[in-house]
KEBA-573021 format. One line per field, with one value per residue (C-alpha): chain; x, y, z; residue in one letter. Coordinates in steps of 0.1 Angstrom, whole numbers, padded with zeros to 4 digits. Layout:
N
cadena <- c(A ...)
u <- c(X ...)
v <- c(Y ...)
w <- c(Z ...)
residuo <- c(A ...)
//
This chain:
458
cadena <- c(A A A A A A A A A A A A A A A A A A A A A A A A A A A A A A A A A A A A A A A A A A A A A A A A A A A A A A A A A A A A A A A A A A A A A A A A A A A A A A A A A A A A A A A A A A A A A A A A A A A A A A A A A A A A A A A A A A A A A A A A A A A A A A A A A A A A A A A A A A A A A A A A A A A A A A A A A A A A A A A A A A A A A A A A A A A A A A A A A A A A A A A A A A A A A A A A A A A A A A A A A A A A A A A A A A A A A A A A A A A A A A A A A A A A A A A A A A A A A A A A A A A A A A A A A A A A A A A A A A A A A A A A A A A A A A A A A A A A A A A A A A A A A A A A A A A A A A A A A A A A A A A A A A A A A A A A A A A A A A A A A A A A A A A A A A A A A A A A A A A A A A A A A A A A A A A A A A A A A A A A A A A A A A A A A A A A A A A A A A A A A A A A A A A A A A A A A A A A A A A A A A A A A A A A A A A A A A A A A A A A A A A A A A A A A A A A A A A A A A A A A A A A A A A A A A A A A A A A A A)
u <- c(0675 0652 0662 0645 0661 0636 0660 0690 0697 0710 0747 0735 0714 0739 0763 0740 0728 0770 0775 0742 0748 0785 0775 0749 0713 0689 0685 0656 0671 0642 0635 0621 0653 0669 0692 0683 0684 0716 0729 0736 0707 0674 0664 0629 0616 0595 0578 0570 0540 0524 0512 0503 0535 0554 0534 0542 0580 0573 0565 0585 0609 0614 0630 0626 0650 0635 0663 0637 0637 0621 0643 0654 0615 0621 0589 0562 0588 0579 0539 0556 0579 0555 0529 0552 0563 0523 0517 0552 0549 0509 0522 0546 0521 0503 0530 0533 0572 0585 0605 0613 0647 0647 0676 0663 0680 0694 0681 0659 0647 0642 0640 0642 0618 0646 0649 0613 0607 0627 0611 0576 0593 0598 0565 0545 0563 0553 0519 0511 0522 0553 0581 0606 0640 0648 0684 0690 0724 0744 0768 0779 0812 0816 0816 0784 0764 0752 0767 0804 0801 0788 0824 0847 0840 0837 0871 0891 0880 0880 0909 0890 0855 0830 0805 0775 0775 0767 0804 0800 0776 0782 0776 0786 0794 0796 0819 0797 0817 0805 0764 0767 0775 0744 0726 0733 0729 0696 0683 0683 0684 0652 0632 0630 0648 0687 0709 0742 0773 0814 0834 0843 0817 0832 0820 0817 0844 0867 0855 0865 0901 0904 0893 0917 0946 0939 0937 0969 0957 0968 0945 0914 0906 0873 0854 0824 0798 0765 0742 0750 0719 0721 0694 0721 0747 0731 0741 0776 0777 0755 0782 0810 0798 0779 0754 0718 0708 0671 0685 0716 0692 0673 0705 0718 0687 0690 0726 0718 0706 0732 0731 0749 0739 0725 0714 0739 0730 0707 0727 0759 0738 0718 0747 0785 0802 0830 0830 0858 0866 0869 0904 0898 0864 0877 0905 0886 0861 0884 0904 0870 0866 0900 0889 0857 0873 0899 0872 0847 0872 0864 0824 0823 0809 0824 0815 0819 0807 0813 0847 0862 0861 0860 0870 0864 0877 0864 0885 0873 0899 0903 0899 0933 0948 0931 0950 0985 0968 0961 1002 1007 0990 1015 1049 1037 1068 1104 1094 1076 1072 1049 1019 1024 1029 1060 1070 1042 1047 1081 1070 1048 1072 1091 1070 1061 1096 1089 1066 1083 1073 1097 1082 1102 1103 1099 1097 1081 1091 1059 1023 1007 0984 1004 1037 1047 1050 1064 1045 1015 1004 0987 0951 0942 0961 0939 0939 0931 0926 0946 0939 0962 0964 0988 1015 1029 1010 1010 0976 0954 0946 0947 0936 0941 0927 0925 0903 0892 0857 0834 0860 0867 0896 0880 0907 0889 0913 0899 0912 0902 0919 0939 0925 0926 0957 0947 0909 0928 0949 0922 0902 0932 0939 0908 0911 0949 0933 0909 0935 0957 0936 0922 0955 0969 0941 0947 0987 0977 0959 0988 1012 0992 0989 1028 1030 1006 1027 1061 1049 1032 1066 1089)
v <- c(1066 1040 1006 0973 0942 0910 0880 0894 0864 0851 0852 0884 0899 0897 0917 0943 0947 0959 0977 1000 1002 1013 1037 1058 1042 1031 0992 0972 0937 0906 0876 0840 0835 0869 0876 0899 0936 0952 0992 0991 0975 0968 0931 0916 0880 0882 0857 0879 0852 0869 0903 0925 0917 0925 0956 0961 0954 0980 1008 1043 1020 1043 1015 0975 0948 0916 0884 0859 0822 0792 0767 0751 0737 0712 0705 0734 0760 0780 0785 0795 0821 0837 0837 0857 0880 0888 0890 0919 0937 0940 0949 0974 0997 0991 1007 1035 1023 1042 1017 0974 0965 0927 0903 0878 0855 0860 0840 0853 0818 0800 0762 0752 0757 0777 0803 0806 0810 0841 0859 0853 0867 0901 0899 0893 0921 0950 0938 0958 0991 1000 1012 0980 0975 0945 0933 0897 0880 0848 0835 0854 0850 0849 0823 0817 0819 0784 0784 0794 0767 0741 0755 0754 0724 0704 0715 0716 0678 0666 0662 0647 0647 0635 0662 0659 0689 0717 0723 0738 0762 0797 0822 0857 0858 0883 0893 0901 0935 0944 0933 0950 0986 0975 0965 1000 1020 1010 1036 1064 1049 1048 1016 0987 0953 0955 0925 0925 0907 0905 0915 0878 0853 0821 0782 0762 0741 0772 0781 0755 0758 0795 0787 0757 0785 0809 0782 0775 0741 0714 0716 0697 0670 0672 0645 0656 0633 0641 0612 0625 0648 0672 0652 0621 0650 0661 0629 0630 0669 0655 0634 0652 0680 0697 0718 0721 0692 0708 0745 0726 0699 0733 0753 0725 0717 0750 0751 0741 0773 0799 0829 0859 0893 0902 0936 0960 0993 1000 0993 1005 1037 1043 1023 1035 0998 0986 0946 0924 0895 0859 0858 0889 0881 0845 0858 0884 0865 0841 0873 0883 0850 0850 0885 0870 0845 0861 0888 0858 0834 0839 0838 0807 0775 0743 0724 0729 0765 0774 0748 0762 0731 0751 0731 0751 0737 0752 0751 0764 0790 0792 0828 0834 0821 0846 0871 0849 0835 0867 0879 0840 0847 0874 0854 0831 0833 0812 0787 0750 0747 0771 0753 0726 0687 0700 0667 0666 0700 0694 0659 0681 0708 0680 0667 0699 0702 0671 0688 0720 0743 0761 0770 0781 0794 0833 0859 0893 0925 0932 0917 0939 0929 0918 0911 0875 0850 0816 0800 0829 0863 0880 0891 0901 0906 0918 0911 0883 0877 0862 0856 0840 0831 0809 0817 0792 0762 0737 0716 0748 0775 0774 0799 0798 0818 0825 0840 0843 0847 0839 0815 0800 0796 0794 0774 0781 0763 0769 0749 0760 0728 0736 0702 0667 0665 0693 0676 0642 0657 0675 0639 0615 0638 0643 0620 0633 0669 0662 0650 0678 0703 0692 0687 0720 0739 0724 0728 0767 0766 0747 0771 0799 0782 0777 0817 0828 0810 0822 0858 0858 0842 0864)
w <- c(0962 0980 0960 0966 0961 0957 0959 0977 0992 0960 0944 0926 0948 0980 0949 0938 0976 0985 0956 0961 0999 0988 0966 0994 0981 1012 1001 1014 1010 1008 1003 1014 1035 1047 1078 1105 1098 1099 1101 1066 1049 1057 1057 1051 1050 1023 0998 0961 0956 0989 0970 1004 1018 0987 0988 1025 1015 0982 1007 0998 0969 0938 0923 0926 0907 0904 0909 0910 0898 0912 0892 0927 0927 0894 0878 0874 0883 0846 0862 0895 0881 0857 0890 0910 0883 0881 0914 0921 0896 0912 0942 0930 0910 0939 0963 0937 0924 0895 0883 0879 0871 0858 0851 0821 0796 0764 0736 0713 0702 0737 0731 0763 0796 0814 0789 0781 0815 0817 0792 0801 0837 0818 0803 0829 0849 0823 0824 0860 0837 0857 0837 0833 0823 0812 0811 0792 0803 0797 0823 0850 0864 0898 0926 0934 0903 0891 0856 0869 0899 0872 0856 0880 0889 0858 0846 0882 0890 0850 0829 0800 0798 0771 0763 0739 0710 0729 0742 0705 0715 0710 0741 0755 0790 0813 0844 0875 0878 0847 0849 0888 0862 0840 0870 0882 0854 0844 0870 0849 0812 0792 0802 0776 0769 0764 0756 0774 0774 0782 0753 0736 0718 0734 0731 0763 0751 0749 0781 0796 0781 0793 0829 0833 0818 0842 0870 0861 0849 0822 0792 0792 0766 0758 0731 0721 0712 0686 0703 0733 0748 0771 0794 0797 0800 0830 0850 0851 0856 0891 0900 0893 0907 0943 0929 0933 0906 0898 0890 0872 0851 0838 0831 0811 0791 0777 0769 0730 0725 0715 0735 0719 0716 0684 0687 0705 0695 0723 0749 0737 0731 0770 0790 0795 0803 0787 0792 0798 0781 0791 0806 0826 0838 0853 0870 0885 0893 0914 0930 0945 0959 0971 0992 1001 1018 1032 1052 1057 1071 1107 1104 1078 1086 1081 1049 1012 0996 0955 0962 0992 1020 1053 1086 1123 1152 1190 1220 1256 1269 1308 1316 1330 1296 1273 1274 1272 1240 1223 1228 1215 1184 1179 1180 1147 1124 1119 1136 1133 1171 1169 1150 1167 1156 1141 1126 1102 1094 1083 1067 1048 1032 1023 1004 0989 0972 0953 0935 0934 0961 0983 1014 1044 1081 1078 1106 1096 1110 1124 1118 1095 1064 1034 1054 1048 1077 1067 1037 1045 1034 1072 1053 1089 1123 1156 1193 1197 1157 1132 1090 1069 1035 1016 0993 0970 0977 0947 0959 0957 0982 1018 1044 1084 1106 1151 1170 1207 1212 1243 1258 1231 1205 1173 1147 1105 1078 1046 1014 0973 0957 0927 0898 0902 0926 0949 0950 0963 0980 1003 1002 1011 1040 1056 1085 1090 1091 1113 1139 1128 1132 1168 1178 1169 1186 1219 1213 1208 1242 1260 1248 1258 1294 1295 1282 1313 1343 1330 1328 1362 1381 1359)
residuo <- c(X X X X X X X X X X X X X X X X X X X X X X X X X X X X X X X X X X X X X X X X X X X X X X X X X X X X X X X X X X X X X X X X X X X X X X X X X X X X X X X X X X X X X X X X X X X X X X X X X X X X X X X X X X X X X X X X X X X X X X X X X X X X X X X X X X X X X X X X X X X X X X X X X X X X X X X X X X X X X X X X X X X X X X X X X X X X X X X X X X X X X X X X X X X X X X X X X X X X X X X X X X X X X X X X X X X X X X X X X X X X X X X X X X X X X X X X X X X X X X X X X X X X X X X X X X X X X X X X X X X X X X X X X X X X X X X X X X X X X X X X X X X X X X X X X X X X X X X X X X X X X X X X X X X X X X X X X X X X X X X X X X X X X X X X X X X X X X X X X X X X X X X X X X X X X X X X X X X X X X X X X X X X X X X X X X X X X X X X X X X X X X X X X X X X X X X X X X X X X X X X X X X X X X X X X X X X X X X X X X X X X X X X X X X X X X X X X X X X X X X X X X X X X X X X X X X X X X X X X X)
//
């Protein structure tokens, strides 16, 4: 089937967009900010308030979702949304597509502009007389989506928090897996508005409990205050945490309203998904983070992304080195000379026992993914490539990675602190990492240097 995907440059839409494109469908991916087109997919820069080019972008769909939201804009954003959702689903009975697959809000009461806004969305939408399917969700877990960032990192940098009453707050949350099967599904069931959900009614305060047990964290003390809005809630959530402050200031104004579904039959009737509950959906949602990662490592950029810090170090190669340095990459494993700055590499696994790791020198057979090479797990071993992931690490998550590429050695740490200590730890560091890091690139290219003259006299 020909699927079009307006806003697949967001957390769900980059989702749905694999999962199609996995499962055979011919995607047309677009948005106000899109990538070039690749083999897979193909990739328009679109704008859905511009009605010909969404009808241009329409062209030959059977079916459209709709993963809109102008929340990012602050003020006005309800006029904007309800706008666009006029003007596509316009331009999609204009360009003759059978069906709209919208992603609203559940609530059945919205008190707040956020939720309203959503369901006007779906309104407005069935108004151009295209069949719609409208799917009302809670939270979504998964890196990437507001309310799980908001989440993560509320609970990983607070030990105790004051929260005003809607910690109280009943809500059903879902695991992305398990909206992607909804998401998918609602292809073929019969159009209309479904309420769906994981398998657990949960509070936010409880969900703050389970993440922090399945980050392997200390519980959280949490006092909850009734004065306490959620409008002078929204300014410490801004400090404590990185994300965008206009989508987050509408996302908490509406978290007084519970959000639960209260009428099941239909979708337990037209869908065939079996939710997971809490638990399941956070540690999944963190495993597919941990692959994302992993795949990503060598394309990221540097900076901070849904809590990973990402550092990338260049280095020019002299020709007549690259190939010494590619065979270097090979010989990681057993030993501390090899990193370079050995002495802080001991200082640091030193340190680590006091606080009960047991990392150690460890030479693998061979370099193949999921052998184990000192205090790593290889994710990915190529010429001239090298992933690595970190087994064991008490301060959080750490990833390495190598690669030669257009002259250049490419160094990528990437660190996912684990709470308080593994956020200071990444913090007091910095400037040590930053010499580190530069200093063990260049080490890689000496060595590589040293590697190229003794195989040429040899």
């Amino acid at each position: 089937m020909r699927v079009g995907i307006a806003g697949a440059s967001g957390f769900v839409g980059r989702a749905l967009t694999t999962r199609l494109i996995e499962n055979d469908h011919k995607v047309v991916a677009f948005s106000r900010t899109m990538t070039p087109e690749t083999t897979h997919v193909r990739v328009m820069s679109v704008d859905v308030g511009d009605e010909i080019a969404t009808t241009a972008a329409l062209a030959d769909v059977e079916v459209a979702y709709y993963l809109v939201h102008s929340m990012a804009l602050g003020e006005g954003f309800r006029e904007i949304d309800e706008a666009h959702a006029t003007s596509f689903g316009r331009a999609a009975a204009t360009a003759g597509v059978r069906r709209i697959i919208y992603l609203g809000a559940l609530g059945n009461e919205p008190k707040s502009t956020h939720l309203a806004s959503r369901h006007e969305v779906g309104e407005a939408l069935a108004r151009a007389g295209v069949d719609v399917v409208e799917l009302r969700a809670a939270v979504v877990f998964g890196s990437g989506s507001v309310s799980f960032e908001i989440l993560r990192y509320v609970t990983e940098r607070l030990p105790f928090m004051v929260c005003p009453r809607w910690v109280r707050t009943r809500l059903q949350p879902i695991a992305l897996d398990d909206l992607l099967d909804y998401l998918e599904q609602s292809m073929s069931v019969a159009s209309g508005v479904y309420e769906i959900g994981g398998a657990e009614v949960t509070t936010y305060r409880e969900m703050i409990a389970s993440y922090a047990r399945v980050r392997g964290l200390r519980n959280r003390y949490i006092l909850d205050i009734p004065f306490l809005t959620s409008y002078l809630s929204s300014f410490w959530v801004h400090i404590v945490t990185p994300v965008d402050r206009s989508v987050s200031r509408a996302l908490i104004d509406s978290l007084g309203v519970e959000v639960v579904v209260v009428n099941p039959e239909p979708t337990d009737r037209e869908f065939s998904v079996t939710p997971m509950g809490v638990d399941e959906a956070l540690t999944r949602a963190l495993q597919h983070q941990d692959d994302e990662v992993s795949n990503s490592l060598l394309h990221r950029e540097s900076g901070l992304v849904n809590g990973v810090y990402t550092v990338i170090v260049g280095t020019p190669v002299p020709p007549a080195v690259e190939n010494a340095l590619r065979r270097d990459l090979e010989e990681i494993g057993g030993k501390l000379t090899w990193y370079g700055v050995a002495p802080i590499w001991v200082l640091r696994l030193l340190l680590g026992r006091l606080v009960g790791e047991r990392l150690r020198p460890l030479k693998p057979p061979s370099l193949e993914n999921g052998a184990l090479v000192d205090w790593w797990r290889i994710e990915h071993a190529a010429p001239g490539e090298l992933v690595l992931r970190s087994v064991g690490w008490f301060p959080g998550d750490a990833w390495l990675g190598y690669h030669v590429r257009g002259g250049v050695l490419h160094q990528i740490a990437a660190f996912r602190p684990r709470g308080v200590h593994g956020y200071v730890y990444w913090k007091l560091l910095g400037p040590v990492h930053h010499v580190v890091f530069n200093r063990m690139a260049r080490f890689r290219i000496q060595r590589a240097a040293k590697l190229a003259v003794s195989r040429r006299f040899s």
